[in-house]
C-alpha positions in Angstrom: 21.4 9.5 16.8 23.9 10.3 13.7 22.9 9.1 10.6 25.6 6.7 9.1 23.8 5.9 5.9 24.6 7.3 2.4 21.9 9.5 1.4 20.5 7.9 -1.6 19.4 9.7 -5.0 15.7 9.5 -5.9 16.5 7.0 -8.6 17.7 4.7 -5.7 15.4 5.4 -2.9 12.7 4.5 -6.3 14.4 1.1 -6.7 14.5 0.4 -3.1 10.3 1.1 -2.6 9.9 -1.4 -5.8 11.8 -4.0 -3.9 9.9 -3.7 -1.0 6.6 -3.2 -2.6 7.8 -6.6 -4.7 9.1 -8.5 -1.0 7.2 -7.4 2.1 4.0 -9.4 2.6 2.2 -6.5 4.6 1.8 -3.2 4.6 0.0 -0.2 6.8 -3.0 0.8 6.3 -4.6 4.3 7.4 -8.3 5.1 6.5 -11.0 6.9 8.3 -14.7 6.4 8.4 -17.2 8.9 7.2 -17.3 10.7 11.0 -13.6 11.1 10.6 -12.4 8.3 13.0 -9.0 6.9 12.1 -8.5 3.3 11.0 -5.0 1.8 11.1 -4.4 -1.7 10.7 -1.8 -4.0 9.1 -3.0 -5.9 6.0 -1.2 -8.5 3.5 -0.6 -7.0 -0.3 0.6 -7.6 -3.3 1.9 -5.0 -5.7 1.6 -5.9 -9.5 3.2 -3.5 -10.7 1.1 -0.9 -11.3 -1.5 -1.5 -7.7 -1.5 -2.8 -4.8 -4.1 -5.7 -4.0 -5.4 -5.9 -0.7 -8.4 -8.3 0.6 -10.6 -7.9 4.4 -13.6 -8.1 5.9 -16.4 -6.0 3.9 -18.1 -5.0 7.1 -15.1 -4.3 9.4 -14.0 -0.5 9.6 -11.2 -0.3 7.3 -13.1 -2.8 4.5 -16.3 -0.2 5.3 -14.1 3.0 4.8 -12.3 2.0 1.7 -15.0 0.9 0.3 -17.5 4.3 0.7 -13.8 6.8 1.6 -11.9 5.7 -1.9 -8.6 7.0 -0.5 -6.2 4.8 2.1 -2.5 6.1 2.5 -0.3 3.1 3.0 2.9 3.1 4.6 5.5 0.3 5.1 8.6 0.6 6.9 9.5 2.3 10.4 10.4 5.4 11.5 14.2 5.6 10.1 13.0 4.1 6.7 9.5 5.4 5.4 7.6 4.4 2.9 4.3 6.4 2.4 1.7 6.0 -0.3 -1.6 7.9 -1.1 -3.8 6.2 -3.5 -6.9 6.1 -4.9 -8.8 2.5 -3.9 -11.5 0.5 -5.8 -13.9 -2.3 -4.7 -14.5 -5.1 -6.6 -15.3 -8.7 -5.9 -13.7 -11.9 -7.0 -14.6 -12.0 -9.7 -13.8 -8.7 -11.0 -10.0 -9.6 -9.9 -8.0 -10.3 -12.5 -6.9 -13.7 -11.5 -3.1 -13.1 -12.0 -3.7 -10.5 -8.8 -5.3 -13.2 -6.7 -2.8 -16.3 -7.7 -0.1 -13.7 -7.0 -1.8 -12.5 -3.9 -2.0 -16.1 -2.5 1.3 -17.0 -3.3 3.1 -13.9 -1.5 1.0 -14.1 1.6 0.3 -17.7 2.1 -3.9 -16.5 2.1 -6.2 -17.4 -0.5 -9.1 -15.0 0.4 -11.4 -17.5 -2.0 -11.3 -19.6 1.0 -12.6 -17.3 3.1 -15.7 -16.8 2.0 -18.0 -14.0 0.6 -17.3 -11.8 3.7 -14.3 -10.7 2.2 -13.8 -7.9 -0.5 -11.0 -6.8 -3.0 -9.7 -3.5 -2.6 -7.3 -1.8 -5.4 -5.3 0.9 -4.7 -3.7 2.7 -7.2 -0.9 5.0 -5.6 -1.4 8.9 -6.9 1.8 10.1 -4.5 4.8 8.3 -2.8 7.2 9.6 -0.6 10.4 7.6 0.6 13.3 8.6 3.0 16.0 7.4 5.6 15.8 10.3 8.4 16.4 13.7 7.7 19.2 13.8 5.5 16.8 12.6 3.1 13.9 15.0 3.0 14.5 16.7 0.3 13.7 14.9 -2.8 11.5 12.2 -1.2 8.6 12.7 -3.4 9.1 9.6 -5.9 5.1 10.1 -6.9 2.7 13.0 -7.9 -0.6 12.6 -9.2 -0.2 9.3 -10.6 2.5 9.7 -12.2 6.6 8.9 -11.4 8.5 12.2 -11.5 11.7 10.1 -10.9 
C-alpha cells in the first residue's frame, strides 16, 4: 500500500492524540498477570487531562493485574494510525475519585460505574511514554512522551 498522507510534525501528531484521548469513548488495554499471561481487552476512558480514568470488575483479570501489576500500555487506533501509551496505574475506590473524573467519565461513556455496584474499581493511569504514528513514514519522531514528561 502507498502512503498518501502528509507526514505530520510531532507538534501535530501531539494535537491529534489529545483529540482522540478527548473524543474516543474506549481505549485498548494490555496487562498481564503475575505468571506473565497477557490481558487485552477494550475498556471505556476518559482522559482529564492529565490521566486516563478507567473503571472494571476488581476480580476479573485485567481489574486483578492492574491492580497488583501498576503498569497497563494502552493503545487506541489501528494499525495505519497508532496510538500507544505506557503508564503507571493506581487503584482507588469511589470515593477516592475526584468526582469531576466520575461525572466526566459518565458523561463520555454513557456508564455510571456507581450503579454498578461495589464490584467495580477505579483505575488511574498516568501515561510515562506515548508514541503516535501513521505507517512508516512516520517512525521517526513518534515518541510524543518520555518518563512523564512531553518532549514535544
Amino acid at each position: 500500500m502507498t502512503n498518501t498522507r502528509t507526514i505530520r510534525d510531532p507538534e501535530q501528531r501531539k494535537k491529534d492524540l489529545l483529540a482522540r484521548l478527548a473524543e474516543e469513548v474506549d481505549i485498548w488495554v494490555a496487562s498481564a498477570s503475575a505468571d506473565g499471561t497477557p490481558y487485552l481487552v477494550p475498556l471505556a476512558f476518559h482522559w482529564d487531562g492529565t490521566d486516563i480514568w478507567l473503571c472494571t470488575r476488581l476480580t476479573n483479570p485485567t481489574g486483578r493485574n492492574l491492580r497488583t501489576g501498576g503498569r497497563a500500555r494502552l493503545s487506541l487506533g489501528h494499525t495505519r494510525d497508532v496510538v500507544l501509551i505506557d503508564g503507571e496505574v493506581t487503584t482507588l475506590s469511589v470515593g477516592d475519585v475526584p468526582a469531576a473524573a466520575i461525572e466526566e467519565f459518565a458523561a463520555k461513556c454513557g456508564w455510571d460505574p456507581r450503579n454498578s455496584g461495589p464490584a467495580y474499581g477505579w483505575f488511574r493511569v498516568r501515561p510515562t511514554a506515548v508514541e503516535a504514528w501513521h505507517e512508516e513514514p512516520e517512525l521517526a519522531g513518534r515518541h510524543l512522551m518520555r518518563d512523564g514528561a512531553w518532549v514535544v
